[in-house]
C-alpha positions, -999 to 999 in steps of 0.1 A, spaced: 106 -2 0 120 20 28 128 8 63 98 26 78 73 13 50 85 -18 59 77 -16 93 45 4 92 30 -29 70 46 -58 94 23 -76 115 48 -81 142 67 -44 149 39 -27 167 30 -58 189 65 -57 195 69 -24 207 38 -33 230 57 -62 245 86 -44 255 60 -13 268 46 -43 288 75 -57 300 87 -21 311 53 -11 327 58 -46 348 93 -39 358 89 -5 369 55 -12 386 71 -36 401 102 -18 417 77 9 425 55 -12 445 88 -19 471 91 13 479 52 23 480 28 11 509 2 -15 503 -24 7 511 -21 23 481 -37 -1 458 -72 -9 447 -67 -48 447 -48 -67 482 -52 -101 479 -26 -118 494 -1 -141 475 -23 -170 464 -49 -147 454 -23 -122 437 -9 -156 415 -45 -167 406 -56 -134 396 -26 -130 371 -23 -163 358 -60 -159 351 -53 -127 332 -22 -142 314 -39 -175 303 -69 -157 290 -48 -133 274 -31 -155 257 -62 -179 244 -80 -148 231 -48 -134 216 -50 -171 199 -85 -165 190 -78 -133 168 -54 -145 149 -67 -176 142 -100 -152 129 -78 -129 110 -62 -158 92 -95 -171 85 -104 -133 66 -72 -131 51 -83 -166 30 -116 -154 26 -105 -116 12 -79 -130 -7 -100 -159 -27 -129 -138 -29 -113 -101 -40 -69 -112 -44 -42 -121 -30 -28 -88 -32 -54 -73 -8 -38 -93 22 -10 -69 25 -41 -42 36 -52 -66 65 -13 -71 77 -7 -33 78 -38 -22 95 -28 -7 123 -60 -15 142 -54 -51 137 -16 -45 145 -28 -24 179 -58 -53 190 -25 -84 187 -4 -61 208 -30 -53 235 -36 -91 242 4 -101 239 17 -73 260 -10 -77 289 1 -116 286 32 -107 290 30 -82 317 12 -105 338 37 -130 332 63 -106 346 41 -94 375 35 -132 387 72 -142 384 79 -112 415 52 -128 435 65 -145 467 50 -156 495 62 -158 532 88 -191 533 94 -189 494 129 -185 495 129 -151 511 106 -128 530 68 -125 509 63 -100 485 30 -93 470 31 -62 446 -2 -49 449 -7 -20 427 12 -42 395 -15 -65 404 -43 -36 402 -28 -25 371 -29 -59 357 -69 -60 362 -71 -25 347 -53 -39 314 -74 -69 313 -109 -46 313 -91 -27 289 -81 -60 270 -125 -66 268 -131 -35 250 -104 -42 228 -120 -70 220 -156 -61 216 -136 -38 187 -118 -64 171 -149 -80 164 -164 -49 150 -133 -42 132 -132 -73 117 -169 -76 106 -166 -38 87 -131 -48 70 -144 -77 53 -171 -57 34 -159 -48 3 -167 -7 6 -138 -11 32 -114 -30 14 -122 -5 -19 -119 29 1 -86 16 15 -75 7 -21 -90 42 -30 -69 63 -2 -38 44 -13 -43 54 -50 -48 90 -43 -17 89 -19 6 80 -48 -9 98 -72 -3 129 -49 31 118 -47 41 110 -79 25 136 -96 18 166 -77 -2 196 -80 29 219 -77 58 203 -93 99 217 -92 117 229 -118 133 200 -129 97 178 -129 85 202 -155 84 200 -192 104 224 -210 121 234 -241 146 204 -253 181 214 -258 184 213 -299 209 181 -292 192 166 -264 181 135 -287 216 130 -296 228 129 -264 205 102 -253 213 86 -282 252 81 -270 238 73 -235 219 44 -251 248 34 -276 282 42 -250 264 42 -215 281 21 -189 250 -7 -181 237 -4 -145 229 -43 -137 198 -55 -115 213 -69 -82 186 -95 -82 157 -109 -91 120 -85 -82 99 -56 -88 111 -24 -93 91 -7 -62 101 26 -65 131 52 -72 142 84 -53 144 107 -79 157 134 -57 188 111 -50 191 100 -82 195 134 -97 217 146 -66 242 117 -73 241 125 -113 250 162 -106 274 151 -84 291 125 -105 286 151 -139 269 119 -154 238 113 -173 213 84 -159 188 66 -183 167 42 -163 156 15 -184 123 -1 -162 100 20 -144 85 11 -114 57 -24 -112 84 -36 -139 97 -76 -131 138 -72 -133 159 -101 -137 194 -103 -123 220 -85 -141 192 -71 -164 200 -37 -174 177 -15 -153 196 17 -164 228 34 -181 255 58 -168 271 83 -194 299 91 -200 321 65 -191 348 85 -182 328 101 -149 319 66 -140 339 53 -111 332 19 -92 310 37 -65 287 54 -90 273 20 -101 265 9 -64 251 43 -54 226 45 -87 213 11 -70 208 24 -35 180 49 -51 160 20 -64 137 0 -42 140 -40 -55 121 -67 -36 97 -98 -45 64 -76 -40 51 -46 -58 41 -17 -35 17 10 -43 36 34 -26 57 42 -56 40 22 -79 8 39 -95 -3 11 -120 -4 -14 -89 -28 9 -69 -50 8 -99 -40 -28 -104 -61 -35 -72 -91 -21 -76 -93 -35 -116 -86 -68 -99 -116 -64 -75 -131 -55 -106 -126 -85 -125 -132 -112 -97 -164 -100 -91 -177 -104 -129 -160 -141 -130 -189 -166 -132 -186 -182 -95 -189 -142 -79 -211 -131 -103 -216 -95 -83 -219 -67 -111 -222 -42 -82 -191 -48 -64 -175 -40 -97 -190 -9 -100 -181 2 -66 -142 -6 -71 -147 15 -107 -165 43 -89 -134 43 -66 -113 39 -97 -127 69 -113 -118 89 -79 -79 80 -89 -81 82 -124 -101 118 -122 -74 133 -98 -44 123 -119 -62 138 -149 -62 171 -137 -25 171 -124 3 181 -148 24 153 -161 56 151 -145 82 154 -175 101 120 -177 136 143 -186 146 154 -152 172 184 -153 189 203 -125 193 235 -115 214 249 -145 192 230 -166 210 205 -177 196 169 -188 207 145 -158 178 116 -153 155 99 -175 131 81 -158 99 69 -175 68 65 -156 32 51 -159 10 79 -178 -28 80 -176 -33 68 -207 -14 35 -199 -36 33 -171 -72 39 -188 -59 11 -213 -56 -12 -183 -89 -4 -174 -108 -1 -206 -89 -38 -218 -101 -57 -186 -140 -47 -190 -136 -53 -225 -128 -85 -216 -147 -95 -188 -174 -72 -186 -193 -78 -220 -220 -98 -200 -229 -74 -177 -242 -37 -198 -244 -20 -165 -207 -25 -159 -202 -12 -196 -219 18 -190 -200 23 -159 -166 21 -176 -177 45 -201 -189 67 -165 -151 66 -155 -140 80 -188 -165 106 -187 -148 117 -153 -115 116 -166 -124 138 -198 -141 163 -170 -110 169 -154 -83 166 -184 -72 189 -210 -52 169 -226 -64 160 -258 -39 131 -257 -57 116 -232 -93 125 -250 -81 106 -282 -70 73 -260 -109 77 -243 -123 75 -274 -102 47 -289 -108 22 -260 -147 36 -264 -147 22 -296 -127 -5 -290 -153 -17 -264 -185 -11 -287 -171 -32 -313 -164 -59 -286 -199 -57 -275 -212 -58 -311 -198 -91 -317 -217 -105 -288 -251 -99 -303 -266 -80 -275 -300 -71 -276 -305 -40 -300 -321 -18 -270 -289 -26 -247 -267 -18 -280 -283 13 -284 -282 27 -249 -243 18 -252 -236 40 -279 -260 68 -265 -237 64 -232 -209 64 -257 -219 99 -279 -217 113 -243 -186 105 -237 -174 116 -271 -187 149 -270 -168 154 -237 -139 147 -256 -146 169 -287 
């Protein structure tokens, strides 16, 4: 994961960069208000008053900054036993969330700063009383309310599950959009293989020199910009082995370098820099975990403590969305060639058909109970066969359609259920015909 992902999805980097706004704001308010009149500001108390005032603001501050947190930690354990663990990471990288800590830490800590320049006459020195710091603190502790009256509202519509399945939802169609765009370069496209293109890859698989994992995680993501830069500048040939979601141990062979005699003892490390290792998967770069989610919302909500068929149609009808999208985009070729059109990466990457057999496998698995949810699945293939051409994809719809019939029959549903399946399913077929 990039630097800036990285940062965007910490809980701590934009509170921080509130904290130091607030600790400049205090420093520069105050060094303004020695040169300023008192006059000037809408609060003069004098220095008792001025010290109550802001340690009031900074000990509220600070219990109400307790306070949020301790409620956001409270509906990450609820979202996470109730829809997965892997939805927390949505709660940590709202930016509302992120916005609301850093309001109530950086007014804490402004106040802080204001108090410390507070002096009265006979405190070491002659008194000083910055009034408009102290005005300014009030103004950010009114502010600090209506922060809060949001938080709460925040809080109450990101627990529902519409909210957690349309930020899913956005995330799925910002990698689909990425990975497999509606105009793709030259060397993304399929195109007419070199009559010993096979044979090539063949010596790359037999003779390549073995690129080893540096460690132990997910593969999040590769640039395969960089990649194919570095292979046109090293005249090598790079077959990845994994694609990205794929668990890598260390000194597992994630991809191959050929031929030898181009590979010097920087190409190995530089192949590395363009892949993204790290304990977590990402959906950023990795398509099948953005689906991933929303099956897993999905699948919780049939389990027999939940129980809720309609939450799992809602995170398939914001499956579908994905799924839909990516069918009408061209398929990325995994050959990658440059400009002369010569073979330099090989990277394989999740197809839609690997996806609707993700999808198709877990109802089949979980959903047998539940016909409504059946009929749904079948729904999201009918919106995939709207928007694709491919008649690859129309022969894997109609596999996992039977596969999930057959499933059903050996459940002994009622025959009027059975038969309103298989009308659902004729639909679907003749979509695909």
């Amino acid at each position: 994961m990039s630097l800036v992902v990285r940062l965007r999805e910490s809980f701590w980097f934009v509170p921080a960069l509130f904290c130091l706004a607030g600790g400049a704001a205090a420093q520069g308010l105050v060094a303004l208000d020695r040169r300023l009149p008192d006059n000037i500001a809408f609060i003069q108390v004098g220095a008792s008053g001025s010290r109550d005032l802001l340690g009031a603001i900074a000990g509220s501050m600070l219990a109400v900054a307790s306070t949020t947190f301790s409620i956001t930690i409270a509906v990450l354990a609820l979202s996470s036993s109730t829809y997965g663990p892997r939805l927390v990471r949505n709660f940590m990288a709202d930016r509302s969330n992120q916005v609301v800590l850093g309001v109530f830490v950086s007014t804490f800590l402004y106040a802080l700063l204001v108090l410390r320049s507070v002096r009265a006459d006979g405190d070491d020195g002659p008194g000083f009383v910055p009034h408009l710091a102290v005005s300014v603190a009030v103004l950010f502790a009114v502010v600090a309310i209506g922060v809060l009256v949001y938080f709460i509202h925040h809080i109450s519509d990101s627990i529902q599950v519409t909210t957690l399945a349309r930020r899913v939802r956005e995330e799925l169609h910002a990698c689909v959009d990425r990975l497999y765009p509606e105009e793709m370069g030259a060397g993304s496209r399929a195109r007419e293989r070199a009559p010993d293109e096979d044979n090539v890859l063949a010596d790359v698989a037999r003779d390549g020199i073995p690129v080893p994992a540096p460690g132990n995680g997910y593969l999040q993501g590769l640039d395969e910009d960089e990649l194919i830069s570095l292979a046109v500048a090293r005249d090598v040939i790079v077959l990845l082995r994994t694609r990205p979601g794929e668990y890598v141990v260390e000194d597992q062979q994630v991809a191959l370098l050929w031929p030898a005699a181009h590979v010097d003892a920087d190409t190995v490390p530089a192949v590395l820099d363009t892949l993204r290792i790290a304990n977590v998967r990402n959906p950023n770069g990795d398509v099948d975990f953005a689906v991933q989610q929303l099956e897993e919302m999905a699948v919780r909500a049939l389990s027999p403590s939940t129980n809720d068929p309609y939450t799992a149609i809602n995170a398939l009808d914001d499956l579908s969305t994905g799924l839909a999208r990516m069918a009408e985009r061209p398929q990325p070729s995994e050959r990658r060639y440059d400009g002369d059109g010569q073979l330099r990466v090989v990277a394989p990457r999740v197809g839609l058909t690997d996806l609707l057999d993700r999808v198709f496998d877990a109802m089949r698995l979980y959903a047998l109970e539940h016909p409504i949810v059946l009929h749904h699945t079948l729904t999201v293939g009918e919106r995939v066969a709207h928007r694709s051409k491919d008649p690859t994809v129309h022969g894997n719809l109609m596999t996992n359609t039977e596969l999930l019939i057959e499933a059903y029959v050996r459940t002994e549903p009622q025959p009027h259920d059975l038969e309103r399946l298989r009308r659902h399913a004729d639909r679907l077929a003749a979509l695909t015909s």
